[in-house]
CHARMM-style PDB file with segment names, atoms N, HN, CA, C and O in Angstrom:
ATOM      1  N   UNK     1       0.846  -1.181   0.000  1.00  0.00      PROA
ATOM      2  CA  UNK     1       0.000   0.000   0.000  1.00  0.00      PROA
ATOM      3  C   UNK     1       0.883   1.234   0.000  1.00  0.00      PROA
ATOM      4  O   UNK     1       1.925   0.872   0.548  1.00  0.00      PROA
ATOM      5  N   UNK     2       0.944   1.990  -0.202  1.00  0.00      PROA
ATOM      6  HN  UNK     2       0.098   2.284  -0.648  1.00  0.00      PROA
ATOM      7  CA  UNK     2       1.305   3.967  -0.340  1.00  0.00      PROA
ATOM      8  C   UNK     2       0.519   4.225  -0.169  1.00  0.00      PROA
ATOM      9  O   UNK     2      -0.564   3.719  -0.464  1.00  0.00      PROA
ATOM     10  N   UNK     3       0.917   5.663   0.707  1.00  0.00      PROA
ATOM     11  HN  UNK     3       1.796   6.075   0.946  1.00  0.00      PROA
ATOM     12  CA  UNK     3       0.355   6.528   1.426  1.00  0.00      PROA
ATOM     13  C   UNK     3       0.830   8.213   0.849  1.00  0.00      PROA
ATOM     14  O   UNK     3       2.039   8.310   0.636  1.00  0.00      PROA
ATOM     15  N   UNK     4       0.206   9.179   0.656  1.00  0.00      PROA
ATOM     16  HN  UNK     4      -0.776   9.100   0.830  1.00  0.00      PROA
ATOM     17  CA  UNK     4       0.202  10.113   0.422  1.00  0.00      PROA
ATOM     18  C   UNK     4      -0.170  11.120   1.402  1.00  0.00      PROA
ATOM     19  O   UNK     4      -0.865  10.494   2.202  1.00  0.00      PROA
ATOM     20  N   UNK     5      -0.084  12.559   1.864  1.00  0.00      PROA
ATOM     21  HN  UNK     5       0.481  13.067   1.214  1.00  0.00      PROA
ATOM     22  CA  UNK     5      -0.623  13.536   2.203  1.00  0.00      PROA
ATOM     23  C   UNK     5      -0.354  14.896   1.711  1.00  0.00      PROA
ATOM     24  O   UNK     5       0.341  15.085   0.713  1.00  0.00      PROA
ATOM     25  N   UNK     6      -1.001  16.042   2.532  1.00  0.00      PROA
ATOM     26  HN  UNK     6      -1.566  15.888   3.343  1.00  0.00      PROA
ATOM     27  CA  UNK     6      -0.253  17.011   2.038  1.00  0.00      PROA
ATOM     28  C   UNK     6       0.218  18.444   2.702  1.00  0.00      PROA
ATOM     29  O   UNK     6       0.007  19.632   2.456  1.00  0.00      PROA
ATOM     30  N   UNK     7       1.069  17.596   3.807  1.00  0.00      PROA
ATOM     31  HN  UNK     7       1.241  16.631   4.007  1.00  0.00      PROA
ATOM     32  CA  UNK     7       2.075  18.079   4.802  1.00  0.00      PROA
ATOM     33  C   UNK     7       3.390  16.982   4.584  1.00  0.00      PROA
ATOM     34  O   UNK     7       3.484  15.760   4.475  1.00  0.00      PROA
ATOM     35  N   UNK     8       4.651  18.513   4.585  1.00  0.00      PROA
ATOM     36  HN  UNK     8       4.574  19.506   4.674  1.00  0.00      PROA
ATOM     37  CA  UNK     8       5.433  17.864   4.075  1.00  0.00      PROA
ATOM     38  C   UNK     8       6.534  18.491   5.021  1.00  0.00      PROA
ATOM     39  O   UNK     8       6.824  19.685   4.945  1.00  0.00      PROA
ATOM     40  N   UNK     9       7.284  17.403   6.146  1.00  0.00      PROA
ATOM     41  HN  UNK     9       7.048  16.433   6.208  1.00  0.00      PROA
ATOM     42  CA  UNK     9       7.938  18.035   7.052  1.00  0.00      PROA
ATOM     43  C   UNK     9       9.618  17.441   6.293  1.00  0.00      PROA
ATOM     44  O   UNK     9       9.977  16.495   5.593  1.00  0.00      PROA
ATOM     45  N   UNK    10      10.495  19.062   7.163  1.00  0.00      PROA
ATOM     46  HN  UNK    10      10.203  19.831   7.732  1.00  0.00      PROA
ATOM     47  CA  UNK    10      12.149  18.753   6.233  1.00  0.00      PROA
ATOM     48  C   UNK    10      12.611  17.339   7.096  1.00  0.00      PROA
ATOM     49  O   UNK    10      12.122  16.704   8.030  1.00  0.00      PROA
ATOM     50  N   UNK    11      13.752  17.227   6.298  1.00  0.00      PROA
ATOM     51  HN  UNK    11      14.150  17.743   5.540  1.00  0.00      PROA
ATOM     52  CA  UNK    11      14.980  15.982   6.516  1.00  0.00      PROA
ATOM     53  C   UNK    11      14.932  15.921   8.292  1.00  0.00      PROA
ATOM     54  O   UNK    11      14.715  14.861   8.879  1.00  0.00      PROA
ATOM     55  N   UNK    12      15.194  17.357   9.086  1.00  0.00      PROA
ATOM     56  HN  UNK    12      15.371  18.218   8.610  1.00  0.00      PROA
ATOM     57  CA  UNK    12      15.471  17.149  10.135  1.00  0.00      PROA
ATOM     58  C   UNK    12      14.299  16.640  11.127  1.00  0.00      PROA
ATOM     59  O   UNK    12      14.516  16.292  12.288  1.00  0.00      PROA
ATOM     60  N   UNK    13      13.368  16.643  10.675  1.00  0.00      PROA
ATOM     61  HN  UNK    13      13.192  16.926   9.732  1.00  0.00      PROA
ATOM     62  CA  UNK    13      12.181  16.201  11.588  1.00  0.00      PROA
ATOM     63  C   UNK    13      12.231  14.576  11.471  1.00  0.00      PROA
ATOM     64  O   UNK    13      11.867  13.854  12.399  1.00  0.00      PROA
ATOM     65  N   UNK    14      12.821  13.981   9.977  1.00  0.00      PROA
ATOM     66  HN  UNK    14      13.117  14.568   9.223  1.00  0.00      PROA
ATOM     67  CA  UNK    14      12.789  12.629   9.936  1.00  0.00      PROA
ATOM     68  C   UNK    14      14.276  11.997  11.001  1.00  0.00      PROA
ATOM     69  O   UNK    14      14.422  10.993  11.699  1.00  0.00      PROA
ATOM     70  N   UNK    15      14.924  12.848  10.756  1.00  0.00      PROA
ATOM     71  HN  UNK    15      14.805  13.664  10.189  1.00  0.00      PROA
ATOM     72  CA  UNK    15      16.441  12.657  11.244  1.00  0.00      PROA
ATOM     73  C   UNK    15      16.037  12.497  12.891  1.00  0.00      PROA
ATOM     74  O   UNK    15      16.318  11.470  13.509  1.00  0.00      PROA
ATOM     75  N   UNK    16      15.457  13.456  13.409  1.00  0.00      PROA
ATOM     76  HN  UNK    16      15.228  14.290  12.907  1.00  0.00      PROA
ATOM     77  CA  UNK    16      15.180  14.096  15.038  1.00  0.00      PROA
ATOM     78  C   UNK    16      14.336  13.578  15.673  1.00  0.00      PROA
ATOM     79  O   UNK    16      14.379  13.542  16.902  1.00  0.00      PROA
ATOM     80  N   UNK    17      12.974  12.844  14.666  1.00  0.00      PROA
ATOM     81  HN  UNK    17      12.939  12.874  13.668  1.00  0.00      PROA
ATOM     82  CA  UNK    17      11.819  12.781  15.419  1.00  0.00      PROA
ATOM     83  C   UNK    17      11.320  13.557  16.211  1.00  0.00      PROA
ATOM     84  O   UNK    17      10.745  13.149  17.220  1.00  0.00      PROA
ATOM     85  N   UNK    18      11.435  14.800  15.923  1.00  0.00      PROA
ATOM     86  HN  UNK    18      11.902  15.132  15.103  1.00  0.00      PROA
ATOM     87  CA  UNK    18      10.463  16.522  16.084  1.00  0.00      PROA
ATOM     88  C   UNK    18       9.443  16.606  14.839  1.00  0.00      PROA
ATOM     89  O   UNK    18       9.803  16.914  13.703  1.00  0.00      PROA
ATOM     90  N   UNK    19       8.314  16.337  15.156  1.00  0.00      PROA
ATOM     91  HN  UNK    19       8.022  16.087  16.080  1.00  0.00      PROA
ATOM     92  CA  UNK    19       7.309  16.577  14.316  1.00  0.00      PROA
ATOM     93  C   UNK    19       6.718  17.840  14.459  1.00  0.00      PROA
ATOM     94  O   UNK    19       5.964  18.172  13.545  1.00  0.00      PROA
ATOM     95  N   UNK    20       6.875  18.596  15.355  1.00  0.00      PROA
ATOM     96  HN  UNK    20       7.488  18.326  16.097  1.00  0.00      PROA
ATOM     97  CA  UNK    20       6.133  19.571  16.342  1.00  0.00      PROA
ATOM     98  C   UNK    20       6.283  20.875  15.374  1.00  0.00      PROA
ATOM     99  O   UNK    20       5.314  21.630  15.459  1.00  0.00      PROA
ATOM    100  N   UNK    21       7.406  21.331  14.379  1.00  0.00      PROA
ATOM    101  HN  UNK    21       8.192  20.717  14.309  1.00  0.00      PROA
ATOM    102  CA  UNK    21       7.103  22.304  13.697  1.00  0.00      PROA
ATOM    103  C   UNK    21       7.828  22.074  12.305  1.00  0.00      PROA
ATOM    104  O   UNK    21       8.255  20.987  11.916  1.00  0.00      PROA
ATOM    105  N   UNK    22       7.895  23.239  11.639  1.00  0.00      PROA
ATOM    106  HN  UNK    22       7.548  24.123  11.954  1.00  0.00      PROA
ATOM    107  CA  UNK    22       9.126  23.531  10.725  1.00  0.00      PROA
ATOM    108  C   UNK    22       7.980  22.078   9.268  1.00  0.00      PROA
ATOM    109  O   UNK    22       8.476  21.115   8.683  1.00  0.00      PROA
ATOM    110  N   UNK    23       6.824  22.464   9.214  1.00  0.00      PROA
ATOM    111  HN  UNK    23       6.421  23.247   9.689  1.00  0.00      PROA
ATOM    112  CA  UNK    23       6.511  21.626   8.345  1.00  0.00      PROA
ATOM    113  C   UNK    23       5.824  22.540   7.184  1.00  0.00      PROA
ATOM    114  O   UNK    23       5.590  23.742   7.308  1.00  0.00      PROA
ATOM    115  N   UNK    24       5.555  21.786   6.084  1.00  0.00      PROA
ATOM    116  HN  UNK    24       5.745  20.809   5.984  1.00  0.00      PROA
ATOM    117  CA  UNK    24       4.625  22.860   4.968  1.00  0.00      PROA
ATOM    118  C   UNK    24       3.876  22.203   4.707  1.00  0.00      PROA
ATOM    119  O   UNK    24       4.187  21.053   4.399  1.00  0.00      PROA
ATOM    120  N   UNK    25       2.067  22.755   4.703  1.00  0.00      PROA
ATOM    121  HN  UNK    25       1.814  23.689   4.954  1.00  0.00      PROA
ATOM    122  CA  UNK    25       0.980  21.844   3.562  1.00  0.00      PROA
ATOM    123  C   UNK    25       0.565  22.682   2.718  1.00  0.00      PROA
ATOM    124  O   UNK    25       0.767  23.891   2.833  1.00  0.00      PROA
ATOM    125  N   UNK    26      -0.109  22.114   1.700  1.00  0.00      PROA
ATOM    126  HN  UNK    26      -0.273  21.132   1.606  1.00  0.00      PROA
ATOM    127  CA  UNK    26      -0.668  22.399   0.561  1.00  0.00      PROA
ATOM    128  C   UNK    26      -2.238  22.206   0.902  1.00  0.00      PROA
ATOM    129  O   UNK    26      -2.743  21.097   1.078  1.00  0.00      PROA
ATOM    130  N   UNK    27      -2.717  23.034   0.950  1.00  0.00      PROA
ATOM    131  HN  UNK    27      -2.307  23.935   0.808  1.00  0.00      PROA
ATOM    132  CA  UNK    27      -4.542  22.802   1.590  1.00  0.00      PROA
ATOM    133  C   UNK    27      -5.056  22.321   0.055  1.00  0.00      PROA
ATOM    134  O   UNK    27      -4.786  22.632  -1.105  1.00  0.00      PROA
ATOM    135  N   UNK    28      -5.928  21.407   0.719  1.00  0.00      PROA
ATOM    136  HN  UNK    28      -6.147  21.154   1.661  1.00  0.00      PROA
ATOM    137  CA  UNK    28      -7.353  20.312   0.049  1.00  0.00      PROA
ATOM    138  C   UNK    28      -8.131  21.197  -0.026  1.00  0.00      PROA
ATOM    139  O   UNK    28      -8.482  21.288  -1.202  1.00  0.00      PROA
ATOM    140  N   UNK    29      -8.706  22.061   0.702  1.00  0.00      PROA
ATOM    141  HN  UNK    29      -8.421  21.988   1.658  1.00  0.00      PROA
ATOM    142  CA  UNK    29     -10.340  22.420   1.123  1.00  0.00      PROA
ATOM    143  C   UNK    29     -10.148  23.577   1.069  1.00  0.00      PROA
ATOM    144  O   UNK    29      -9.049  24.125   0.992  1.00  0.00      PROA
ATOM    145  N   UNK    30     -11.339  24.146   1.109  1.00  0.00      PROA
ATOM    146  HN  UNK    30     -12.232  23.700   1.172  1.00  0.00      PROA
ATOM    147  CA  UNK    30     -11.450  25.762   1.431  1.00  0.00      PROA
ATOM    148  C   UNK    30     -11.229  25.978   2.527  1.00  0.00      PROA
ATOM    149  O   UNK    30     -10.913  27.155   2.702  1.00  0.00      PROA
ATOM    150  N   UNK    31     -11.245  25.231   3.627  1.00  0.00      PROA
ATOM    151  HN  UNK    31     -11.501  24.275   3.485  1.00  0.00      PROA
ATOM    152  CA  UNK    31     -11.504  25.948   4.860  1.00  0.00      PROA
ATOM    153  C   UNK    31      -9.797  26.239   5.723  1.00  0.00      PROA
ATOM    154  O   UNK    31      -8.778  25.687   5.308  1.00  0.00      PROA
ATOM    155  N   UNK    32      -9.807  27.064   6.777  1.00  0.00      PROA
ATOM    156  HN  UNK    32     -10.635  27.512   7.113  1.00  0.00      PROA
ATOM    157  CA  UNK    32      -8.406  27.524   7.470  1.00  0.00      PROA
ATOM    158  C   UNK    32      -7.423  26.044   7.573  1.00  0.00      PROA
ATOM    159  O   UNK    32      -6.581  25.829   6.701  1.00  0.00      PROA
ATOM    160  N   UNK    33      -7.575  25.345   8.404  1.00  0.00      PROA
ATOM    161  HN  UNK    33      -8.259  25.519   9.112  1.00  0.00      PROA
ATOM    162  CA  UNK    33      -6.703  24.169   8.791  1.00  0.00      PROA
ATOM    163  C   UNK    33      -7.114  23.303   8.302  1.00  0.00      PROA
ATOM    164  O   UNK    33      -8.309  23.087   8.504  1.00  0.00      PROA
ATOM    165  N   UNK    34      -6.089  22.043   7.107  1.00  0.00      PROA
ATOM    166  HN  UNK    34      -5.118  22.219   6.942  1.00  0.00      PROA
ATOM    167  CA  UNK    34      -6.426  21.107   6.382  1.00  0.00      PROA
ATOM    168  C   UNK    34      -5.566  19.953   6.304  1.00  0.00      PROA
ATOM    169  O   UNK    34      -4.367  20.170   6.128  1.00  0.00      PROA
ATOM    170  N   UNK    35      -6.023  18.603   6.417  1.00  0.00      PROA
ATOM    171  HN  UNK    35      -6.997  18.427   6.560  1.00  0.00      PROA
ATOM    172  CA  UNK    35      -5.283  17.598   6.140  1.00  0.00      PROA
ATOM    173  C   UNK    35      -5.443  16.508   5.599  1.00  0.00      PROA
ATOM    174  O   UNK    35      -6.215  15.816   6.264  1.00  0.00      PROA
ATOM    175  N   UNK    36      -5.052  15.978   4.632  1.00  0.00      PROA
ATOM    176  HN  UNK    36      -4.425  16.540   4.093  1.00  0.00      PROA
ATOM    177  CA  UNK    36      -5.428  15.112   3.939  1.00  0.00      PROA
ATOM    178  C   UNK    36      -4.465  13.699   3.937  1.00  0.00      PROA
ATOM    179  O   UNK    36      -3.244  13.847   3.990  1.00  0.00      PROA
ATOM    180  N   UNK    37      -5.015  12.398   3.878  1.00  0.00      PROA
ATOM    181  HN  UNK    37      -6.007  12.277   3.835  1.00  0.00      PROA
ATOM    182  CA  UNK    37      -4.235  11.265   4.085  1.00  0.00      PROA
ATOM    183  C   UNK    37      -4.887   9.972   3.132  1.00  0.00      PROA
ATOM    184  O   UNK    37      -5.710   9.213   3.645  1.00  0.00      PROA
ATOM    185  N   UNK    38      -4.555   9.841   2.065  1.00  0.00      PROA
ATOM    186  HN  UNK    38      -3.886  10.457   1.649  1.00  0.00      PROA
ATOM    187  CA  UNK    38      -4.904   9.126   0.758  1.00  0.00      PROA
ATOM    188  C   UNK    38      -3.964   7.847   0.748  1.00  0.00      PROA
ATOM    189  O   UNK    38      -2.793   7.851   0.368  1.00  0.00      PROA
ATOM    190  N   UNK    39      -4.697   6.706   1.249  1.00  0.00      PROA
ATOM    191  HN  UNK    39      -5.649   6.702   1.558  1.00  0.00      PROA
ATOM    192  CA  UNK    39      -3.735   5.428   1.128  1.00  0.00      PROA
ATOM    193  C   UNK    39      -4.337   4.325  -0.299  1.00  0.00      PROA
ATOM    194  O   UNK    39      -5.509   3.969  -0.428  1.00  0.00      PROA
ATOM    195  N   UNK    40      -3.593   4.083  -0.909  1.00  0.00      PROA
ATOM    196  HN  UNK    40      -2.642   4.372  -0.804  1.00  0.00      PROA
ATOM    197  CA  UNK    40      -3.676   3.140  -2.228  1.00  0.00      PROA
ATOM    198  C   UNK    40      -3.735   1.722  -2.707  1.00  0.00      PROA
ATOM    199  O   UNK    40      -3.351   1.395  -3.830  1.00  0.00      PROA
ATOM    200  N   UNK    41      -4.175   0.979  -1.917  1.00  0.00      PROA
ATOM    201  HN  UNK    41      -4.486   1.245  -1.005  1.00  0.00      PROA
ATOM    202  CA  UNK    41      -3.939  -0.777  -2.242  1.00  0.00      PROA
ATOM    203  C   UNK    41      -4.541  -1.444  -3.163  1.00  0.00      PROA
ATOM    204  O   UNK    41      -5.340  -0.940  -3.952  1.00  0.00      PROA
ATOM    205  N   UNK    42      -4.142  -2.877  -3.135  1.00  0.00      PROA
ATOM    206  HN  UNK    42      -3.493  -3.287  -2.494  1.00  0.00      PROA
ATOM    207  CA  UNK    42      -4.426  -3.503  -4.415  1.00  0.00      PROA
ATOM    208  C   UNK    42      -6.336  -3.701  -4.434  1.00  0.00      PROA
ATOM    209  O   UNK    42      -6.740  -4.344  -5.402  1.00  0.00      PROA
ATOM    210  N   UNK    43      -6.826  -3.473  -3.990  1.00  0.00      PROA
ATOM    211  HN  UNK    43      -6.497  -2.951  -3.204  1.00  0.00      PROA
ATOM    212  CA  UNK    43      -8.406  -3.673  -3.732  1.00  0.00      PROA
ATOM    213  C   UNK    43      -8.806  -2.589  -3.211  1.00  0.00      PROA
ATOM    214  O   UNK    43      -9.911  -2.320  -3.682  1.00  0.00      PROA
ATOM    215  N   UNK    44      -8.449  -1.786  -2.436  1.00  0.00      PROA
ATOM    216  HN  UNK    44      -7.551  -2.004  -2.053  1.00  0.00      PROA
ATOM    217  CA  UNK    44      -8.951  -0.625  -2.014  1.00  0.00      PROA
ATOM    218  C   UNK    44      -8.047   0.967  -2.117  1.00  0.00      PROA
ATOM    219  O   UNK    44      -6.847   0.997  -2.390  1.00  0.00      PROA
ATOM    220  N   UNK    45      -8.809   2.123  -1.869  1.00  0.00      PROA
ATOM    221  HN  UNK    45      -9.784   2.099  -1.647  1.00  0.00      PROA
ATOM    222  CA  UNK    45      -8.494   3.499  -1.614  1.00  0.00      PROA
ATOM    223  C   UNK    45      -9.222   3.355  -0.322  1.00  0.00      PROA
ATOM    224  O   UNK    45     -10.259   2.772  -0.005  1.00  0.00      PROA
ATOM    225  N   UNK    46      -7.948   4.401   0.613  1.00  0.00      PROA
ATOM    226  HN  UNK    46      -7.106   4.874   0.355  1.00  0.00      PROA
ATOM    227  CA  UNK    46      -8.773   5.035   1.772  1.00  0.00      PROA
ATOM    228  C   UNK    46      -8.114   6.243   1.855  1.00  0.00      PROA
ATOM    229  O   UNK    46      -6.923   6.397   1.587  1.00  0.00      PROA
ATOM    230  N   UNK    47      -9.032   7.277   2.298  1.00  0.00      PROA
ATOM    231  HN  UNK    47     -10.000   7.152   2.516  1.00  0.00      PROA
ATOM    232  CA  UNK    47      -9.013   8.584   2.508  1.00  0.00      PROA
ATOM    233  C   UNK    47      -9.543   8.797   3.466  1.00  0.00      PROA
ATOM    234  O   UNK    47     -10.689   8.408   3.691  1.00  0.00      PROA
ATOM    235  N   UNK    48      -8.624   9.678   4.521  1.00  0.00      PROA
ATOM    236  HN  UNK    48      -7.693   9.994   4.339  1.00  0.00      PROA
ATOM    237  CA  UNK    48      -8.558  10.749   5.794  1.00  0.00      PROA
ATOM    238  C   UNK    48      -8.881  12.287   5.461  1.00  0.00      PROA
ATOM    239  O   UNK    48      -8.208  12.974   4.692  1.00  0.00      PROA
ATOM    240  N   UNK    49      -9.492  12.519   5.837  1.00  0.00      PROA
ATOM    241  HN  UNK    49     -10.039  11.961   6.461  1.00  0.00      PROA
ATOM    242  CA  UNK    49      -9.778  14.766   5.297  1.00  0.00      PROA
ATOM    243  C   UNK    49      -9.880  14.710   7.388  1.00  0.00      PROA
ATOM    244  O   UNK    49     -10.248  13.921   8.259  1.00  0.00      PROA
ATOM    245  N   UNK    50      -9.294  16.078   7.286  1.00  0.00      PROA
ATOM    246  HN  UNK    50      -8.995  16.718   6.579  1.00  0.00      PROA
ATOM    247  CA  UNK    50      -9.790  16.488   8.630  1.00  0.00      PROA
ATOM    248  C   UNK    50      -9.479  17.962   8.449  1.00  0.00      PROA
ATOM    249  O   UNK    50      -8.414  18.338   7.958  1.00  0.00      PROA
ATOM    250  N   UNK    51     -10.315  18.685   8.805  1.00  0.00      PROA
ATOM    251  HN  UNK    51     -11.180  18.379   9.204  1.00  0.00      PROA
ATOM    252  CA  UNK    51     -10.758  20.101   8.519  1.00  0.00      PROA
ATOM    253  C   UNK    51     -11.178  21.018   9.486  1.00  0.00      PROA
ATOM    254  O   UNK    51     -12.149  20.667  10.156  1.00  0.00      PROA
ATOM    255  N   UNK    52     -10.565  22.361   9.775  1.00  0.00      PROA
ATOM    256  HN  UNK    52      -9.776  22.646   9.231  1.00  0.00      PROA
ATOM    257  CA  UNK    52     -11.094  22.977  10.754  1.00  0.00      PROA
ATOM    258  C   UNK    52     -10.927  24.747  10.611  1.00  0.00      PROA
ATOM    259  O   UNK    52      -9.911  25.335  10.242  1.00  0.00      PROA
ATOM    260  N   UNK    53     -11.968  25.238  10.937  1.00  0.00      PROA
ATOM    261  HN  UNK    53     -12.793  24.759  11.237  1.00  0.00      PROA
ATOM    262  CA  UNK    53     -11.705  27.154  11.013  1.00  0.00      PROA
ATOM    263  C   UNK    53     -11.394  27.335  12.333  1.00  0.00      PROA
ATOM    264  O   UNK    53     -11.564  26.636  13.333  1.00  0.00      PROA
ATOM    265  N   UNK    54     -10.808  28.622  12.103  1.00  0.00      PROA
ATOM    266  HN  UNK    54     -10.670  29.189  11.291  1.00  0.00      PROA
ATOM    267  CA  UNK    54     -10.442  29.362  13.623  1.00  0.00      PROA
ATOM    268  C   UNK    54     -10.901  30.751  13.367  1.00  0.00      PROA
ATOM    269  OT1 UNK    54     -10.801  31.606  14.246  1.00  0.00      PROA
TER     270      UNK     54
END
């Protein structure tokens, strides 16, 4: 299966295991805060959206 999203954190967060900042997304939705998580297998798609305003 592959997995996709669209937050994309640098080298040092993989290196450090600091997830906590220093990341970039590309928004799905119209709305303020967006995340998307698109997994691909041989029989199925699954998709995560989670969405929020402030």
């Amino acid at each position: 299966m592959q997995w996709w999203s669209n937050v994309e954190y640098p080298p040092e967060a993989w290196e450090g295991g600091d997830f906590s900042d220093g990341f970039s997304s590309y928004p799905v939705t119209g709305h303020t805060l967006d995340c998307a998580l698109v997994g691909i297998g041989h029989d199925a798609t699954v998709t995560f959206l989670a969405y929020g305003d402030t």
